[in-house]
N, C-alpha and C positions, 0 to 999 in steps of 0.2 A: 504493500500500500504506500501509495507516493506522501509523503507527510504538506500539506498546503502550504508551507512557508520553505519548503528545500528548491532549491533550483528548478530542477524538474517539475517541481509543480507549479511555482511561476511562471515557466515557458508555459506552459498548458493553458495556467489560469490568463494569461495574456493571449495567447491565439484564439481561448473559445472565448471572451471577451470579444475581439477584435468581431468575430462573426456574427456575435449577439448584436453588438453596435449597428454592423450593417444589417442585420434583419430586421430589427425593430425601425430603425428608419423607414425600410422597403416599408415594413406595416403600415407606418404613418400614410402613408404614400395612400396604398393598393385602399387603405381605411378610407382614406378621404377620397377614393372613387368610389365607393359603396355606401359612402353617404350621397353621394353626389347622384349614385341611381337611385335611392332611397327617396330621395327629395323630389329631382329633375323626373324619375320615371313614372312616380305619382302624379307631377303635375302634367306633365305629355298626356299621359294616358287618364286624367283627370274628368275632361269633358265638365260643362257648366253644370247637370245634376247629379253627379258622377257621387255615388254613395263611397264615404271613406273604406270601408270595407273592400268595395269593388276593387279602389284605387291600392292597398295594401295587398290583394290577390294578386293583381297583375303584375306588382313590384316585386314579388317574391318567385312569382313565376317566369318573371325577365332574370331574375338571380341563380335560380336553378338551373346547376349545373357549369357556372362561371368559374364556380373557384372548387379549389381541394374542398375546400370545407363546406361547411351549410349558414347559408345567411338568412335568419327569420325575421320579419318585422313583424312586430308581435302586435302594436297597435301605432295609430295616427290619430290623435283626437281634434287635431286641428290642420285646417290644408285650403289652402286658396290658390291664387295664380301664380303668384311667386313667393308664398310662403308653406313652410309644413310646423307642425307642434304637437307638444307631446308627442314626440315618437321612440318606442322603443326598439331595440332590437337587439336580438340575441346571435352569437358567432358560434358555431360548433367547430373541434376541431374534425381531421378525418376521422380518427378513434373514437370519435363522439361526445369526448369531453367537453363543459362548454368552457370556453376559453376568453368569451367578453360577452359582458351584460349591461347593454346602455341604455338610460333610463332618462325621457324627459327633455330627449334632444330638440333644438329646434333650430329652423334654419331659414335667409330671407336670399333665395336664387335672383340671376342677374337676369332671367328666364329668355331676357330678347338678344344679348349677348349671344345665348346658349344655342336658341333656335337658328341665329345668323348664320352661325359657323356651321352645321347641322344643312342647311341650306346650300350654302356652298361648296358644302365636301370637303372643307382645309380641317384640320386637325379641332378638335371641339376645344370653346372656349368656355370654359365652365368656371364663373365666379360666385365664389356663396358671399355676400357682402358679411354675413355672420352666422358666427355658429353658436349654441350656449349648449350646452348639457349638465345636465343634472348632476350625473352620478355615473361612474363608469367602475365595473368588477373587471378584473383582468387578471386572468392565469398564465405567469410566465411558468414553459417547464417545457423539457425535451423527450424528444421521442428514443426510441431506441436508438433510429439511425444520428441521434444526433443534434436534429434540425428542431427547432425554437417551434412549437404548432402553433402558436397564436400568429404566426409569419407566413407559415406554412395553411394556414387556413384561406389567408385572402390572396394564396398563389394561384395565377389561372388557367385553367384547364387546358386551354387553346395555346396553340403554336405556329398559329396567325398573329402578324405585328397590329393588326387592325389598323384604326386612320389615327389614334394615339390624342391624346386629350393635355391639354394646356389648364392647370387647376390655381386657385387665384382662392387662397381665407386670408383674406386678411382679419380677420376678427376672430377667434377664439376664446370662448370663456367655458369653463368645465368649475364647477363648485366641488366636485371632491370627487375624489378617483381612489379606491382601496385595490392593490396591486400586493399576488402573492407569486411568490418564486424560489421555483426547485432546481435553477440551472446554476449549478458547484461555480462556474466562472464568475457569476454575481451574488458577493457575500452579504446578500443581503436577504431574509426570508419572505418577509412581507413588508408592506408600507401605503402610507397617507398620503395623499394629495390633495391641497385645497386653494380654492384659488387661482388655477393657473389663466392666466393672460397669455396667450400669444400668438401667432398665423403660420400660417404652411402654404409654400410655393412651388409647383412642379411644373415643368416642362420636359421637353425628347432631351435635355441635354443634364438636367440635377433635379434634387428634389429642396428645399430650404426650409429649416426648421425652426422659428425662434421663438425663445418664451421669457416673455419681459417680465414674467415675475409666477414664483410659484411658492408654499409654503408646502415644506416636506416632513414627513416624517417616517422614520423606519426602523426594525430591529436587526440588529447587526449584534456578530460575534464578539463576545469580551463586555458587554454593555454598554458599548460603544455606538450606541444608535442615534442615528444622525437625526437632527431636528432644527431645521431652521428655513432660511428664506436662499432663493438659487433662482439664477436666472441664465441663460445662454441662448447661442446660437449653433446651427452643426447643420453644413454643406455638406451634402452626399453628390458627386457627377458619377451618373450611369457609365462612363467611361472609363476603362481597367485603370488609363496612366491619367486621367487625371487627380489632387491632390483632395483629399478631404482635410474640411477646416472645420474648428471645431472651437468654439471657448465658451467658458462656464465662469461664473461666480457663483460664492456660496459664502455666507453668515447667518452663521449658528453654533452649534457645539455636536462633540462627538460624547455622549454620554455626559458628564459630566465637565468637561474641557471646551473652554470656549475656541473656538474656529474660525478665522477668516480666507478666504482659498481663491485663487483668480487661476487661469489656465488658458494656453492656447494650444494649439495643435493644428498645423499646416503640412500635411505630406507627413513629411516623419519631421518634420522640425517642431519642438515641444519647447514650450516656454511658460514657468507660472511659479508662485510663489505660494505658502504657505504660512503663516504665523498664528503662536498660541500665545497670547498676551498671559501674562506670570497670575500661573494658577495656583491655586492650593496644592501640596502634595498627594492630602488623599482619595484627588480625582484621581492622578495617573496611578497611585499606590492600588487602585480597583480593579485597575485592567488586568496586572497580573497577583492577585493579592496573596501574600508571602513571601514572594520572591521582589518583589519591587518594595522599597520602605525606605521613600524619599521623605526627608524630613525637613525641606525648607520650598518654600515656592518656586516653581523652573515655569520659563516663558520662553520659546524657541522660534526663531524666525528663517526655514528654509527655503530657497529658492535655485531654482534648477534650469537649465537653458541647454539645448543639443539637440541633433538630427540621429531619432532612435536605429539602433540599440544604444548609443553611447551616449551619455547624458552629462555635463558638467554641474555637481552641484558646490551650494555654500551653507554653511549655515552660523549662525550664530545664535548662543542659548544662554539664559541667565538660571541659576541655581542658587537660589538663594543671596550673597555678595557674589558669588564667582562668576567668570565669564570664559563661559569655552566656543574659540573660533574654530571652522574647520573647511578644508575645501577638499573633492574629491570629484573622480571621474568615475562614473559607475557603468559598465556593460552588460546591460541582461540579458536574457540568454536569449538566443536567436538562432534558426535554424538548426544545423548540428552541435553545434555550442550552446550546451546543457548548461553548463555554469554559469553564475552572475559573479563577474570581477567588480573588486573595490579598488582604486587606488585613488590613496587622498592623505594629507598628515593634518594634524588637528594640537591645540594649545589652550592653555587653561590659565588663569591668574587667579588668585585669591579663594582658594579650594581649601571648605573646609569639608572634613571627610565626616565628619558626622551629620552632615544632610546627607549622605549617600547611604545605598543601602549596605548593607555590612557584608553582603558578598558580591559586592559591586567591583569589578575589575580597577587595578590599579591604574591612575594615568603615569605616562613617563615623556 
C-alpha cells in the first residue's frame, strides 16, 4: 500500500488531480449545454398553450439518449418565452447512481439570439442573460475504470462534431451546493457551498470559468477543514498544446489556523504565495497531537514561483522571538522520476528551544 505522503503517492495524487481538474471543467461545460436544452428546448417546443408538462416530456425526450448518462427534468413550474422557473432536474450516472440533484433552477434565455443562429446554420449562439439555483447535491467518485461519473455522465453518445454551440452566462448565482467525494486524489470528503457568484464562457476554441466570490466549507484530513471565502478564475483550451491558466484566492482558515492563499498557474508556470499570520500553538499542536508540542506562536509566510516539476521556493517563519529564513528548489516527481528532490539551506536567529517540540530535530 503506497502511504499518501511518500513520493509515489504524490506523483499519483498529482496526475489523478490533474485529470479531475480537467473533467470537472468539461462538466461545467457539457452542464451548461443541458441546461441550455432544458430551458431553450422547452421554450422551442413551448407553443403559446403549451401545458408545462407537455413542454418537460418533450425536453426529456430531446435528452434521451444524448449522453452516457440519464438527464431527468423532474419538474418546471414556471416557463414563458424567454424564461423557465422552478426547474428541477436530476443526473444519473451510467451505473445509475444519481450523481446531481438541482433544485429551483431558473433561467432568463436571449431566445432571439438563439433562434438567429438556428436560422442561419453558423454555430448556435446560446446566451442565458442569468442563471440562479437553489440548491445543487453533487456526487464526486470514480468508477472502476477510473473516470470521474458525474463527467462521464454528460459525455455524448454521438461521434458527430454536430454545428457546435457558442455558450454566453454571464450571471450565475447558486445559494448553496453540498458536494461529496470518494476520488483519493481530492483530500477532501465532502463540502458546502454558498453563495457562489460567477459566469461561464464557451466556445470551439476554451471553455472560461470565473467565480467572483464563493463561501466554502469542507472536511479534510487532520481537522484541517477549510472554511472561508475563494474566489478565481480557470481557462480550459480544447487544444492538447495550448496552456491552461488558472488562479484562485482564498481567506479563511484550515481548521483552526488562519489562511491567506493567492495562486497562478499558466502552462506549467506556477506562481502564488501563502501566509499564516502568528497563530496560537495549539492550533498547529492539533494536526499532529503528540508528536507536534509547539509552545510559542509561529506565523509562516511561503511563497513559491517555477515552471512545474521544479519549483523555487522561500519562506520565512516566526516562532515565537525566532526567525527562521529558508530558500529551496523543490522537484516533484514527474514521469519516471518517483522521487520528490529538496534542495535548499535554511537559518535561524534567536531560537529558543523550548517553544519547540522536544523531539523536534536539531537546527545547525
Amino acid at each position: 500500500m503506497t502511504h499518501p505522503f511518500s513520493a509515489v503517492g504524490l506523483s499519483r495524487r498529482v496526475s489523478r488531480f490533474g485529470r479531475v481538474v480537467v473533467l470537472v471543467t468539461k462538466l461545467v461545460g457539457l452542464a451548461a449545454v443541458a441546461v441550455i436544452a432544458l430551458v431553450g428546448g422547452a421554450l422551442l417546443h413551448l407553443g403559446l398553450r403549451a401545458p408545462r408538462a407537455f413542454a418537460v416530456s418533450r425536453v426529456n425526450q430531446a435528452l434521451q439518449g444524448s449522453f452516457r448518462g440519464t438527464i431527468l427534468v423532474r419538474d418546471v413550474r414556471r416557463l414563458g418565452a424567454t424564461y423557465a422557473g422552478g426547474v428541477d432536474v436530476d443526473v444519473y450516472a451510467p451505473n445509475g447512481d444519481r450523481v446531481l440533484a438541482l433544485r429551483g433552477a431558473s433561467a432568463n434565455l436571449d431566445s432571439l439570439r438563439l433562434l438567429g443562429s438556428v436560422v442561419s446554420g453558423r454555430r448556435l449562439d446560446v446566451v442565458l442573460r442569468s442563471l440562479d439555483v437553489s440548491s445543487v447535491d453533487a456526487l464526486i467518485e470514480e468508477n472502476e475504470q477510473g473516470s470521474v461519473t458525474i463527467a462521464e455522465s454528460f459525455a455524448s453518445t454521438s461521434t458527430s462534431p454536430g454545428r457546435g454551440a457558442d455558450i454566453s452566462l454571464p450571471r450565475i448565482a447558486l445559494r448553496h451546493a453540498a458536494i461529496r467525494s470518494s476520488v483519493p486524489s481530492i483530500p477532501i470528503t465532502d463540502g458546502e457551498l454558498d453563495g457562489l457568484q460567477g459566469s461561464v464562457y464557451s466556445n470551439a476554441q476554451m471553455i472560461e470559468i470565473r467565480i467572483a466570490t464563493v463561501a466554502a466549507h469542507a472536511h479534510a484530513a487532520r481537522g484541517l477543514d477549510p472554511a472561508g471565502i475563494a474566489a478565481g478564475t480557470l481557462s480550459v483550451p480544447f487544444e492538447d498544446d495550448a496552456p491552461l491558466e488558472a488562479a484562485v484566492t482564498y481567506l479563511g482558515k484550515l481548521g483552526d489556523i488562519p489562511v491567506a492563499a493567492l495562486g497562478t498557474l499558466k502552462g506549467e508556470q506556477l506562481d502564488g504565495r501563502i501566509a499564516l499570520p502568528q497563530t496560537g500553538p495549539e492550533a498547529f499542536n492539533a494536526v499532529y497531537p503528540g508528536r507536534v508540542k509547539l509552545a510559542a506562536p509561529l506565523g509562516v509566510d511561503l511563497s513559491f514561483r517555477g515552471a512545474w516539476p521544479t519549483v523555487d521556493a522561500r519562506l520565512l517563519a516566526h516562532l515565537g522571538a525566532a526567525t527562521i529564513e529558508g530558500t529551496a528548489e523543490v522537484v516533484a516527481p514527474d514521469g519516471p522520476r518517483r522521487a520528490l528532490a529538496i534542495q535548499g539551506a535554511a537559518r535561524a536567529s534567536d531560537i529558543n528551544f523550548a517553544d519547540l517540540s522536544a523531539n523536534a530535530p536539531p537546527f545547525s
